[in-house]
N, C-alpha and C positions, 0 to 999 in steps of 0.2 A: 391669462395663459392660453396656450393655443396648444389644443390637444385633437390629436388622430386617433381616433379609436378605427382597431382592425376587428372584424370578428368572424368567425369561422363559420359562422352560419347567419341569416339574417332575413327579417320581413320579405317575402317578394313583393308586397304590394304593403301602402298603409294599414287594411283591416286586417294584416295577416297574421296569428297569432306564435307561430315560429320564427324565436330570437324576439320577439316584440319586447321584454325587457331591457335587451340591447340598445333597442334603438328609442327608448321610454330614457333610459340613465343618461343618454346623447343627447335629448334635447332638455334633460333637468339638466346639464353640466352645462349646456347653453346661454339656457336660463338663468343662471346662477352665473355668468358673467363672462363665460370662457367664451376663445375663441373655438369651437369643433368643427370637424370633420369625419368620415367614416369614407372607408375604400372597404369596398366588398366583390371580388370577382366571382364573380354568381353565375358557374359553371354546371350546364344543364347534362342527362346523362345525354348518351348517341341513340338509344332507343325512342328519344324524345321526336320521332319521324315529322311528324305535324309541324314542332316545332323548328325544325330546318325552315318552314317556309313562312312561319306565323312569327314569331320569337324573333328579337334584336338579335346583333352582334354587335362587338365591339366595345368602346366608351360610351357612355350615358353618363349624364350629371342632374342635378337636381338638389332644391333648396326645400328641405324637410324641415319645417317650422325652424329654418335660421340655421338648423345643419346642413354643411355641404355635404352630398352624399353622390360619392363614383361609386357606379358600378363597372365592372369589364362584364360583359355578356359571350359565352364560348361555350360549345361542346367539349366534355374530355372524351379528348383522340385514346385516349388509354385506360378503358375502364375497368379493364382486368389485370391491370400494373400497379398498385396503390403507391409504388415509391416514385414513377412516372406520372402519375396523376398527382402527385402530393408537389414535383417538380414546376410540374406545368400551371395548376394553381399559384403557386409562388410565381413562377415567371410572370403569368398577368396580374397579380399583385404587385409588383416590381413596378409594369406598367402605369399601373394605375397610379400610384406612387411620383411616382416624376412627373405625371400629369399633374395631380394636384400640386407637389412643389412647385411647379409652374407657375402655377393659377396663385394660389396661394402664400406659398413659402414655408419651411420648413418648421413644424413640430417643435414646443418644447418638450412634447413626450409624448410617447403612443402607447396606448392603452388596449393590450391584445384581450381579448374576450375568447378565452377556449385557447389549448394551445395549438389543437389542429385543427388547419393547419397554420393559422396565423403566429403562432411563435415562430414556427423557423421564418416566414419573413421579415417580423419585424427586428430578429438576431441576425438577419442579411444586412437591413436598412440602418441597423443601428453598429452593425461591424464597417459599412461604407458612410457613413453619414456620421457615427457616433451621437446619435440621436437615442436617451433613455430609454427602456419601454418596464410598461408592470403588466401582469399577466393577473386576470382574473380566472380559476377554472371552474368550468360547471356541470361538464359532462359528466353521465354516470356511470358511462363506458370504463373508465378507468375503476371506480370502486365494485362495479359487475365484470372486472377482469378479462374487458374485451379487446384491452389494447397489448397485443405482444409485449413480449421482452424487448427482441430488439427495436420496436418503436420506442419504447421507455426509455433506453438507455440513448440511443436519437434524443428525445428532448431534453437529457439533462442537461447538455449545453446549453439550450433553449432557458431553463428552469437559471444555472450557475448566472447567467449573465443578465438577468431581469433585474433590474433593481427593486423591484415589491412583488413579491407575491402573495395573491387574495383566496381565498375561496368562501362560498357563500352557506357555509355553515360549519359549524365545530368540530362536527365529528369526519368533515371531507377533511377538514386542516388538517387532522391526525393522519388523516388516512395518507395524503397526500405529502407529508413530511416522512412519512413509515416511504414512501415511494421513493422520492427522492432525496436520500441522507445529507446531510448538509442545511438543508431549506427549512424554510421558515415561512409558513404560511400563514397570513391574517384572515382573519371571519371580516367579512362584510356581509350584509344581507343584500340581495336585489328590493329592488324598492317600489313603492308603490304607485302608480300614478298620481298626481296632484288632483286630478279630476274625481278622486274618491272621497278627497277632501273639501275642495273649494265650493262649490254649491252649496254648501249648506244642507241638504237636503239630511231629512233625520229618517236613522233608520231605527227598524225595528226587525223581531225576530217571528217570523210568522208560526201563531201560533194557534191558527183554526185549528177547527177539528179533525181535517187531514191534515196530517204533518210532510212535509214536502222534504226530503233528503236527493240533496244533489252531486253531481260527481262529473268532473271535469277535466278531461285527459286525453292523451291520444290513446287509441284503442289497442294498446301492443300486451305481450306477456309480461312485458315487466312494470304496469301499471297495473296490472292483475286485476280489473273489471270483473275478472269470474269468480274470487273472493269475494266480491263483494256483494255482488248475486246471492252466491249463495249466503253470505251473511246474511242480509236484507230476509231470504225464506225460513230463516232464522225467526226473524223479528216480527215474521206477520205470523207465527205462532203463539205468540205471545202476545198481539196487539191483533186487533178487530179488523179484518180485512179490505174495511173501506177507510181503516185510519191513518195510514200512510199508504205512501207512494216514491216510488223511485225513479229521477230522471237522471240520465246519463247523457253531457255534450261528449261531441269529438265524434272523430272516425280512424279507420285503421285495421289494421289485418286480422284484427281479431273480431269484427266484427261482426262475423258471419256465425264465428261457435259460439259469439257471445248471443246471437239470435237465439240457435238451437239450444242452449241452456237455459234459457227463459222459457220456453215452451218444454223443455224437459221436468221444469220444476213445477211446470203451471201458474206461471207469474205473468201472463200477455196482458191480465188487465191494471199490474199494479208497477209494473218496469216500462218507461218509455224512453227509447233513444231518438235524442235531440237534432245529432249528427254535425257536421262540420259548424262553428259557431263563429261569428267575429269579436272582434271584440267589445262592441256595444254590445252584442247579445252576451256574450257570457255574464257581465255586470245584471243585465238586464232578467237574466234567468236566476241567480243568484241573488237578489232582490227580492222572487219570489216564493224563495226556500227558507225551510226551518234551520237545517243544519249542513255543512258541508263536507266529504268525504275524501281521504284518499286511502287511498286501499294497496298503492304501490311496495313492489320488492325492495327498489331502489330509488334515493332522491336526494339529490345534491342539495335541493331549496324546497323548491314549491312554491310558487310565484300565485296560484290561482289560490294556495290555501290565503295567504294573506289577503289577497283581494276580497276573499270572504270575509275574513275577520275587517275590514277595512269598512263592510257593508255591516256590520255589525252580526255576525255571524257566527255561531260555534263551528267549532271543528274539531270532527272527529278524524284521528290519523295513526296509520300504523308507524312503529316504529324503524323507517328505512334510512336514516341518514341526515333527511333535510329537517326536517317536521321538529325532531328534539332540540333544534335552535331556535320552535316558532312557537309551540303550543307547549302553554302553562296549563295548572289544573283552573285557572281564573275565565280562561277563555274555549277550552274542549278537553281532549282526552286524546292519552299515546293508549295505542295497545298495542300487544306481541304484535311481528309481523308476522304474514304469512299465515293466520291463526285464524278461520272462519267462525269461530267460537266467542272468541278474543275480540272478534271484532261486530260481531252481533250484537255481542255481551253493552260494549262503547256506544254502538247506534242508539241500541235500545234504552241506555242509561239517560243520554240528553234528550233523548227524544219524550221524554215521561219527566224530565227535570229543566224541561226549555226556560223555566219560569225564574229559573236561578243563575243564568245567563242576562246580566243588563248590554244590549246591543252599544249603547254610547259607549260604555267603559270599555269594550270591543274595538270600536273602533280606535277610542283615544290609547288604546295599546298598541293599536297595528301603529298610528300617526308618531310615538314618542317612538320607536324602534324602527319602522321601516320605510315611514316618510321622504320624501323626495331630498329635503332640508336636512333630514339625520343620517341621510347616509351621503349625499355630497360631501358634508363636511368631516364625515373621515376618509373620503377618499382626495379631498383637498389637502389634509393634511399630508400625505402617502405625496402628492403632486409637487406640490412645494419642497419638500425635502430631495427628491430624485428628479426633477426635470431640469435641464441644459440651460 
């Protein structure tokens, strides 16, 4: 089958870890025997000054492990217009679109990833072309009520005329069907690299005498990093204070108060931030940990918590959305969200019971649910029923 995946946001480079599942499901759908592609118009802001003189324009193409992958490269002319800017994206998506049909030939079905902005054009390409499309969504913009009214009521066209729609965990379907009346949204999980599988490589659950708890995220409010802080000075009252340790990857706007709250609780020698990570390093750092954390408001999936458990990892996680499709009592712990208590209480508990966590049956949970192999094949299913 020959499928087009659009997605609304996407790697800039291969070690990039935004959208990196995107373009991880593109080359398992590959793999697994399709024909793919991906058009991505990767529209930098106008403050981007340097990059006027440094940065492409235009089409770009390129062979990503056997996926064809266009980009259109452009500043938006209208950054303080979002229905002009939502326009003009689409139009170089349009572009890029005929380019590839060029090249290539037309899609049995395109596979939007986010509905903004690639739902409206793939409901362009598929009103001109009659060419299917399914809509995966992931953002958490929509269940943190970031996206207007009238943008909502804009996609429901978008949403009426998809022939599947997915979302990556249970409690977004609800949400996301409460959104848009009519619709019917499927759970898919995002899936896990094969690479966490295939080596062989046996893991284990580090259980020296420091205990290593990790946290991997980008650094905004709604990943909430400064609950978890303060969880964490929670837990070194209760534990010897050379017995754990807490390292935090990513970067991001919070990380400057996330600085000053470390040093306000007096935690410089037992908090260390990692800072921007590839994606070797995040494996690589995760590897080295006892237990894995998220501490977010809101979360459609959680792609890194699986990866944990993939490494044979507990995880601990608050209760935002994604997490209660991922984490059983067999492999971590949901607690309240929001709840510094609630969630010291979770740290503290595996971290004093690591022993009762087997890392293989860890993994072989993540491999039988979020696998590369188990989740193709329901989205093959979904492919074959609604593709041209």
């Amino acid at each position: 089958m020959h499928i087009l995946i659009i997605p609304s946001w996407y790697p800039l480079f291969k070690g990039d870890i935004g959208g990196s599942f995107f373009r991880e499901q593109a080359i398992a759908l590959k793999k697994s025997g399709h024909k793919v592609g991906v058009i991505y118009p990767q529209i930098r802001s106008v403050l981007d000054i340097k990059g006027i003189f440094t940065k492409p324009f235009g089409h770009r193409a390129e062979n990503d492990n056997g996926v064809e992958t266009f980009r259109w490269y452009s500043i938006n002319p209208f950054p303080k217009l979002p229905e002009l800017s939502r326009r003009y994206w689409v139009s170089c998506g349009l572009r890029l679109f005929d380019l590839y049909v060029k090249k290539y030939g037309k899609p049995n079905i395109i596979h939007v990833h986010s509905l903004l902005n690639a739902g409206y054009l793939a409901q362009l390409i598929y009103e001109k072309y009659d060419i299917p499309y399914v809509v995966t969504e992931h953002s958490s913009a929509f269940s943190r009520n970031l996206i207007s009214e009238d943008v909502i009521d804009s996609l429901k066209s978008v949403v009426l005329h998809a022939k599947g729609c997915i979302a990556v965990s249970r409690i977004f379907s609800e949400y996301l069907e409460g959104k848009f009346p009519s619709s019917v949204w499927q759970y898919i999980p995002n899936i896990v690299n094969d690479s966490f599988f295939e080596n062989g490589e046996e893991v284990f659950i580090n259980q020296a005498e420091k205990k290593r708890i990790i946290s991997i995220c980008s650094l905004n409010k709604n990943k909430n990093t400064a609950l978890l802080i303060k969880a964490f000075s929670q837990v070194l009252l209760q534990l010897e204070n050379d017995a754990v340790e807490l390292v935090i990857g990513g970067d991001g706007e919070e990380r400057h108060n996330l600085n000053i709250l470390v040093k306000e609780l007096k935690l410089e020698n037992n908090v260390k931030f990692l800072g921007t990570l590839s994606r070797n390093q995040v494996k690589e750092e995760i590897k080295k940990s006892s237990l894995f954390v998220v501490s977010s408001k809101y979360e459609t999936f959680g792609v890194v918590a699986i990866e944990a458990l993939a490494l044979g990892k507990p995880v601990v996680a608050t209760k935002c959305g994604g997490p209660e499709s991922i984490i059983t009592s067999d492999v971590g712990i949901l607690v309240e969200n929001d709840s510094v208590s609630d969630l010291a209480k979770g740290i503290l508990h595996v971290c004093t019971h690591l022993e009762n966590y087997d890392a293989q049956r860890l993994k072989n949970y993540c491999f039988n649910n979020f696998s590369e192999i188990k989740v193709i094949d329901k989205l093959n299913e979904i492919y074959i029923v609604h593709s041209s």
